[in-house]
C-alpha positions in Angstrom: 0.0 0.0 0.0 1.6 3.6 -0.8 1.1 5.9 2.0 -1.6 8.6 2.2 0.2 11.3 3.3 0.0 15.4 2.3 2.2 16.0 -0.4 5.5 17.5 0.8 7.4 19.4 -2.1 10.3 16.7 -3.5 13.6 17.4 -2.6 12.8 19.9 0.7 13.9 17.3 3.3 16.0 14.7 1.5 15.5 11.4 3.2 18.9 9.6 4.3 18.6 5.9 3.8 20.9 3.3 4.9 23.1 1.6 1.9 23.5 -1.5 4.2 22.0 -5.3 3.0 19.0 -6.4 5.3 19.1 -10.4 5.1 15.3 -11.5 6.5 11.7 -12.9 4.6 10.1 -11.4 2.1 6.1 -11.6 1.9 6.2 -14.7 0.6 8.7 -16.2 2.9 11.9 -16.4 1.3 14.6 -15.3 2.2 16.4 -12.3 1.0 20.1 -13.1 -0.8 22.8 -10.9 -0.7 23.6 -8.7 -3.5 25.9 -10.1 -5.9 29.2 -8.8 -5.9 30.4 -5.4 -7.9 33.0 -6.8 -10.4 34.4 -3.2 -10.5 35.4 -2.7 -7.2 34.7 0.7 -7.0 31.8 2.4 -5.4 31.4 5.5 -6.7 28.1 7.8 -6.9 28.9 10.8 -8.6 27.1 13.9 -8.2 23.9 15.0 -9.6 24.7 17.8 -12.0 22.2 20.5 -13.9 24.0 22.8 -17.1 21.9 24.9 -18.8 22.7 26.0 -22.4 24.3 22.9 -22.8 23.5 23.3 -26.6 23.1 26.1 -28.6 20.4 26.4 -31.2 22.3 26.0 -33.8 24.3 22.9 -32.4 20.4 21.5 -31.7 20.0 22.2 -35.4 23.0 21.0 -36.4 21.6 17.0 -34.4 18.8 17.0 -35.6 19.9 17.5 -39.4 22.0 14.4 -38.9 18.7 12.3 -37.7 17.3 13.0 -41.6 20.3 12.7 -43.4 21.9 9.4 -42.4 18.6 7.6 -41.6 20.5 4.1 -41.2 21.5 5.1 -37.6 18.0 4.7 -37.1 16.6 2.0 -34.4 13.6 1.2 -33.7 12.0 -0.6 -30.5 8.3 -2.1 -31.0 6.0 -4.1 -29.3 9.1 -4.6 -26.4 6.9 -3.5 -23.4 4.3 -6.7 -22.8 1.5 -4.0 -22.0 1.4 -2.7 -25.5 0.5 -3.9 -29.1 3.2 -5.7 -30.6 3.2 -3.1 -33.5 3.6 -0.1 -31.2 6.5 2.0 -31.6 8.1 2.8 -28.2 11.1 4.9 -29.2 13.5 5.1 -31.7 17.1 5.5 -31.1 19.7 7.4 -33.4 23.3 6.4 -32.5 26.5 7.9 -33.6 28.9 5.9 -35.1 32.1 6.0 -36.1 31.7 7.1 -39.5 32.9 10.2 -41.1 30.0 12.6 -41.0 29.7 11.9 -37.5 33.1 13.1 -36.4 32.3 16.6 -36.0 29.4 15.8 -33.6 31.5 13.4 -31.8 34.5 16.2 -31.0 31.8 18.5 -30.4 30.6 16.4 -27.5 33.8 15.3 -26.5 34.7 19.2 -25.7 31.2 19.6 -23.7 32.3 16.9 -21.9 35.8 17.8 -21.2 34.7 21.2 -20.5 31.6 20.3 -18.0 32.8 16.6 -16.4 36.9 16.3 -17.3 39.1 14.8 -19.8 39.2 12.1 -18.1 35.8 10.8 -18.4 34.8 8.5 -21.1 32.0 8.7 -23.5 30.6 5.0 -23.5 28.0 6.1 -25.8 25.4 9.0 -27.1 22.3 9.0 -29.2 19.3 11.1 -29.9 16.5 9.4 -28.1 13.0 9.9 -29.6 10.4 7.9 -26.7 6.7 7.3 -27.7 6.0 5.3 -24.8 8.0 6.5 -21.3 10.8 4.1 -20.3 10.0 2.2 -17.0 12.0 2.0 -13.5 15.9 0.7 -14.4 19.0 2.1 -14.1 22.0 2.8 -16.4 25.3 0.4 -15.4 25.5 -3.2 -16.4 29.0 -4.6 -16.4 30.9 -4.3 -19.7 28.7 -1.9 -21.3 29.3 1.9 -22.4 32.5 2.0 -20.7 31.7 0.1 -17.0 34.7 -2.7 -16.8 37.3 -3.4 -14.1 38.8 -0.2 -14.3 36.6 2.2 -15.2 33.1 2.7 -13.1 29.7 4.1 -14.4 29.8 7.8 -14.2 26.9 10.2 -15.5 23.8 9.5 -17.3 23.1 12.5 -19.0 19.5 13.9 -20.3 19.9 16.8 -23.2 16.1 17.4 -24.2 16.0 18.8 -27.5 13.2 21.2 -27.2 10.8 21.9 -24.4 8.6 18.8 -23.2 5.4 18.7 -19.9 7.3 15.5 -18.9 9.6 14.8 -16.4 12.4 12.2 -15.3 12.4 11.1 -11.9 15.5 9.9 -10.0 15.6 7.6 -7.1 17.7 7.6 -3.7 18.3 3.9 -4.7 20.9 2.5 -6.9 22.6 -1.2 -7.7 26.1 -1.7 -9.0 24.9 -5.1 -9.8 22.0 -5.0 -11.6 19.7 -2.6 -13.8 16.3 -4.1 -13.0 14.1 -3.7 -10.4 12.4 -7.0 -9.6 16.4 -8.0 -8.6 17.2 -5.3 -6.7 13.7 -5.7 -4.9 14.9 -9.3 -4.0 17.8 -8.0 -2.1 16.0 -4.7 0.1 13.3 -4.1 2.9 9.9 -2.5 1.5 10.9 1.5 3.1 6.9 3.1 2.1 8.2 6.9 1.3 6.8 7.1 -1.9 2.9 8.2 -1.4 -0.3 8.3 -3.4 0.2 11.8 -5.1 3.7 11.5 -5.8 2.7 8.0 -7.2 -0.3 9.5 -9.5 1.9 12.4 -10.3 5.1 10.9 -11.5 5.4 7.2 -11.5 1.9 6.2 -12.5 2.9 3.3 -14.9 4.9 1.5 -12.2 3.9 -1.3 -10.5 2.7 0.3 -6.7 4.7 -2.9 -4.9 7.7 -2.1 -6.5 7.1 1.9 -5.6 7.5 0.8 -1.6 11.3 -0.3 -2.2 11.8 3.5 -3.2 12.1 6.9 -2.4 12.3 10.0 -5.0 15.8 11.8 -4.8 15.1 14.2 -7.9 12.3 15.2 -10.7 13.9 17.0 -13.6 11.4 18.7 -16.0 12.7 18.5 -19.9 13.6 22.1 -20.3 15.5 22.5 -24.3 18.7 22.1 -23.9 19.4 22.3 -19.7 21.3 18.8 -19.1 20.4 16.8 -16.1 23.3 14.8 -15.1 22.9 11.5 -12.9 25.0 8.2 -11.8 24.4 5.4 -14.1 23.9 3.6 -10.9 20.7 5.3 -9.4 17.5 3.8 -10.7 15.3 6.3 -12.5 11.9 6.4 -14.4 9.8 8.6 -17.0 6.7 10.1 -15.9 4.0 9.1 -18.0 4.4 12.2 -20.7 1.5 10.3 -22.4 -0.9 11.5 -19.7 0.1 14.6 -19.9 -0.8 15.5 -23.2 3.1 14.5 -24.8 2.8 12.2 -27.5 6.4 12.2 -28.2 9.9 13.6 -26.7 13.2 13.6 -28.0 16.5 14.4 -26.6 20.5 13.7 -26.4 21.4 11.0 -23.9 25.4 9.8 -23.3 26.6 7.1 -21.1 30.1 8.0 -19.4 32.7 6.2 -17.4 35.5 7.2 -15.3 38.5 5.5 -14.0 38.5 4.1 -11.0 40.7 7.0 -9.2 38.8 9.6 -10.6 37.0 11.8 -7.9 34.0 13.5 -9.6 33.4 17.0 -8.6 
């Protein structure tokens, strides 16, 4: 059950939960496991970051022009969520590659990133994301992809909305360096209740509510054109369903990034 409680603006009081493992029952009786072990070794959170004007008009422009000229980079996701038509086209996803008319984007994002995170972090990979159908609870870092291996951990998520979108992102106190799902994170944590019923209607109606008592909400970003929201790949997060509100579509930048392992994020 989610609580019914007055809603309390997000973010006023952030609530400090503990990181340790609870071993006990679940409501069915069995027992919780421990977490599997983080091949990486390396803990790190890094900080949640906002830059506005990460784009300019003209570089927004510039993305976009790419999207209709090389329409090959184009992917497609249909029918993946088991709650929709198997025809329905969830989002599609442009990736750069290493081709040639793609190197000026690529050195253009590698200065915004040396410029706003450090040389030192790694692009694991970018594309312009265009979602039909908002992305459920997961997070961002499975082992030995975009950059996340033995010596390098998963750094920022970052959001680059292309235009100006009634949706938001919302960002979770909870993370896994183990896993990007829910249901196996859930295995391994204590129910907390935090979340209630108008946050839930609000923000994170298309989640499943017995899921929503293993969280609590650490950040909602509103898509604002070009104003980059920066999170850890590790912290679970969720789309709000933009459908509701009226937003058939959205479309922005996201990259994956890395760091090495002795590199303190600031």
């Amino acid at each position: 059950m989610l609580k019914k409680l007055n809603y309390t603006p997000i973010n006023e009081e952030p609530v400090q939960q503990s990181s340790s493992i609870i071993l006990s029952l679940d409501d069915n009786n069995n027992v919780r496991t421990k977490e599997p072990e983080n091949k990486n070794k390396c803990n790190t959170i890094v900080p949640t970051k906002i830059i506005d004007n990460f784009f300019t008009q003209e570089e927004i422009d510039y993305l976009l022009q790419l999207q209709i000229d090389y329409p090959y980079s184009n992917g497609k996701t249909i029918g993946l969520d088991p709650q929709l038509p198997k025809d329905f086209l969830e989002r599609e996803i442009f990736s750069f590659d290493d081709e040639p008319h793609f190197q000026p984007a690529i050195q253009m994002m590698r200065q915004k990133i040396d410029r706003w995170f450090g040389p030192e972090v790694i692009i694991g990979g970018w594309h312009i994301l265009t979602s039909y159908f908002p992305y459920r609870a997961h997070s961002d870092a499975v082992f030995g992809e975009y950059g996340f291996d033995e010596n390098n951990y998963a750094a920022w998520t970052l959001i680059i909305p292309l235009d100006d979108y009634d949706t938001h992102t919302i960002v979770f106190d909870q993370h896994s360096f183990t896993s990007k799902l829910v249901p196996e994170y859930v295995k391994h944590h204590e129910p907390i209740d935090i979340i209630d019923e108008y946050t839930y209607n609000k923000y994170l109606s298309l989640e499943a509510t017995e899921s929503m008592r293993y969280f609590s909400v650490d950040t909602v970003y509103k898509w604002r054109k070009a104003k980059c929201f920066a999170a850890s790949r590790y912290k679970f997060h969720a789309s709000d369903n933009h459908i509701k509100n009226g937003v058939p579509m959205k479309r922005g930048v996201i990259v994956w990034t890395a760091a090495p392992n002795d590199f303190l994020a600031k």
